[in-house]
Residue, then its C-alpha position, 0 to 999 in steps of 0.5 A: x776356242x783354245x785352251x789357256x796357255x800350260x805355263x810351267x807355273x800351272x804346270x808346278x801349282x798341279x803338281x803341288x795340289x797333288x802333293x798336299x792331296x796325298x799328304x792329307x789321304x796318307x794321314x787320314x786313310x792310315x788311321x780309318x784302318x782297323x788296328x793300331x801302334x799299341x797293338x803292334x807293340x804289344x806283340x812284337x819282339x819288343x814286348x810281350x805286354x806294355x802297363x798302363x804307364x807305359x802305354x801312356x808314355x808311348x802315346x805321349x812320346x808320339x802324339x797318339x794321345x791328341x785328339x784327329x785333328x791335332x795329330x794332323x796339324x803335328x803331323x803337316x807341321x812335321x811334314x812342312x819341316x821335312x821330318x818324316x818322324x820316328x818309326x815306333x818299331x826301328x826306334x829310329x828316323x823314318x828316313x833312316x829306316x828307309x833310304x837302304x830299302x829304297x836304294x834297292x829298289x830303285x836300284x831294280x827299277x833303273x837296270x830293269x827300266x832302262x832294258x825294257x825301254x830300248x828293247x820295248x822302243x826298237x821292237x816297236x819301230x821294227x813292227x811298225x815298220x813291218x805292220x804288214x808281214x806276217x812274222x810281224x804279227x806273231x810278234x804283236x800277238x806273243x808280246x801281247x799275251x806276255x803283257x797280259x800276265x801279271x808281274x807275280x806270275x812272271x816272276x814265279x814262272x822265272x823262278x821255276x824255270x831258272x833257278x829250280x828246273x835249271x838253277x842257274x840263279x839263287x832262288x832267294x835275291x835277299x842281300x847280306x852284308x859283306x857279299x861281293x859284286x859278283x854276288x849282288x848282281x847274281x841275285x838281282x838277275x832274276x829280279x831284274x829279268x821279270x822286270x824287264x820282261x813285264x815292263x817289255x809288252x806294256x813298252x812295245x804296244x804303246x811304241x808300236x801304236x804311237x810309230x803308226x799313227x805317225x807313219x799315216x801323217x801327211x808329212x811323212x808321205x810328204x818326206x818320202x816323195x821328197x827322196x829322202x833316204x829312210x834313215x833321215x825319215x825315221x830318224x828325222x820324222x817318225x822318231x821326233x813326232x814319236x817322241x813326245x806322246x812316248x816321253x809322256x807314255x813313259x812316265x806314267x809306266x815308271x809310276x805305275x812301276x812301283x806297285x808291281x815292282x812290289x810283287x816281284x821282290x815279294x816273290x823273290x825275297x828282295x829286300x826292296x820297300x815291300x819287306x819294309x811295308x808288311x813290316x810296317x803294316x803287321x806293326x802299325x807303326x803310323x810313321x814308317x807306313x806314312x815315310x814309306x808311302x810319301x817317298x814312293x809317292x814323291x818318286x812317282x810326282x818326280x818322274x811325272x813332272x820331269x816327262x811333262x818338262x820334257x814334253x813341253x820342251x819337245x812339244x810347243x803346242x804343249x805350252x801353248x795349250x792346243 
């Protein structure tokens, strides 16, 4: 029996229970943790001790003195009219705490992903090709292992080896206000480098397994007894089957991105959204750990209902739920 059409209506009402899902976990899980905003005041630069008033006036100013359940219906209301809040730390708009870590985040993400999908991609085409060489499986086995380490460790190995043992690059990535292109680009090297090669493993395997299940299909077999030259059967066959499960593939190595994305600036001293999260964490300070988590999560929703438009548009049956 076949599975009801995948409408792009279906398709948008997923997207938004997840939504409200993670709006709802963000408020709920933050405030079952240990600690609170108080707390991260009184020991931080801002003051050493609060009074009892002033403890009050803070909990007023925020909502903090309303019971569960009517903080989050301010909080959803907030939320439905596209205000992040206030952060109690910056004293400023969440957003405009945000957006110059955000910026530089994803300015990573984007000049590492854009690499490591082609260089993941063609690697994979060129070992499925040659599944049956030797030099090809020395290949399998090296980008194996180097997907099995995790993005920390990558990124202390490069910082060892390029920036200590050969200091071609700074040690610390952090950005200063007035430094030139040249500077900027220096100190996203090696960050950007240990993306690239993190995101290259994860790249190549899942291309290199999507081309030989294609190269196995009849039609393929089919394109070459016709005497088609090999350029028009890669191109024309293996890559457009290819494409759809990679699209989709793609997609959720963007999401997954994010959280060891975290890792690499930390270890860097990148000034991307992990500084502005342990911050925001050592503070308690609600809002800005709920703006943060929100629009990490709304890039994440993005990229993912993107990649399944693009999905459905390559692949009919899609759509029509086969």
């Amino acid at each position: 029996m076949p599975r009801p059409a995948r409408t792009l209506s279906s398709l948008l009402l997923q997207y938004l229970g997840l939504a409200l899902l993670a709006l709802t976990l963000n408020f709920f899980l933050l405030r079952l943790a240990p600690g609170s905003p108080l707390l991260g005041l009184e020991h931080s630069e801002i003051a050493t001790a609060l009074s009892e008033e002033q403890k009050q006036r803070l909990l007023t100013q925020y909502g903090l003195d309303q019971s569960l359940l009517g903080q989050f219906w301010q909080y959803a209301g907030r939320m439905l009219r596209g205000d992040l809040g206030t952060s109690l730390y910056y004293n400023q708009p969440v957003t405009q705490a945000v957006w110059p870590y955000l910026e530089r985040t994803l300015l990573l993400v984007l000049l590492g992903f854009l690499p490591a999908l082609l260089l993941g991609v063609g690697l994979g085409l060129v070992s499925a090709l040659n599944y049956k060489q030797a030099w090809e499986r020395w290949l399998l086995g090296g980008l194996v292992l180097l997907q099995a380490l995790p993005p920390f460790l990558i990124a202390i190995l490069l910082l060892i080896l390029l920036a200590v043992v050969w200091p071609v690059f700074p040690v610390v990535s952090t950005m200063l206000p007035g430094q030139g292109l040249g500077d900027r680009l220096e100190r996203l090297a090696l960050p950007v480098l240990a993306y690239v090669l993190w995101e290259l493993g994860l790249f190549y395997l899942f291309a290199r397994g999507a081309f030989l299940s294609v190269l196995g299909n009849d039609h393929m077999t089919y394109a070459r007894a016709k005497g088609l030259p090999e350029r028009i059967v890669i191109f024309r066959h293996l890559l457009r089957a290819a494409l759809p499960p990679l699209v989709a593939r793609t997609a959720l190595i963007l999401s997954a991105s994010f959280g060891g994305v975290f890792f690499i600036e930390a270890v860097f001293g990148y000034p991307g959204l992990s500084t502005l999260s342990l911050t925001a964490i050592a503070r308690f300070d609600y809002p800005l750990i709920e703006g943060i988590f929100l629009l990490t999560l709304g890039t994440i929703l993005l990229f993912n209902l993107l990649a399944d438009l693009v999905v459905m548009g390559l692949d009919p049956r899609t759509a029509e739920g086969r």
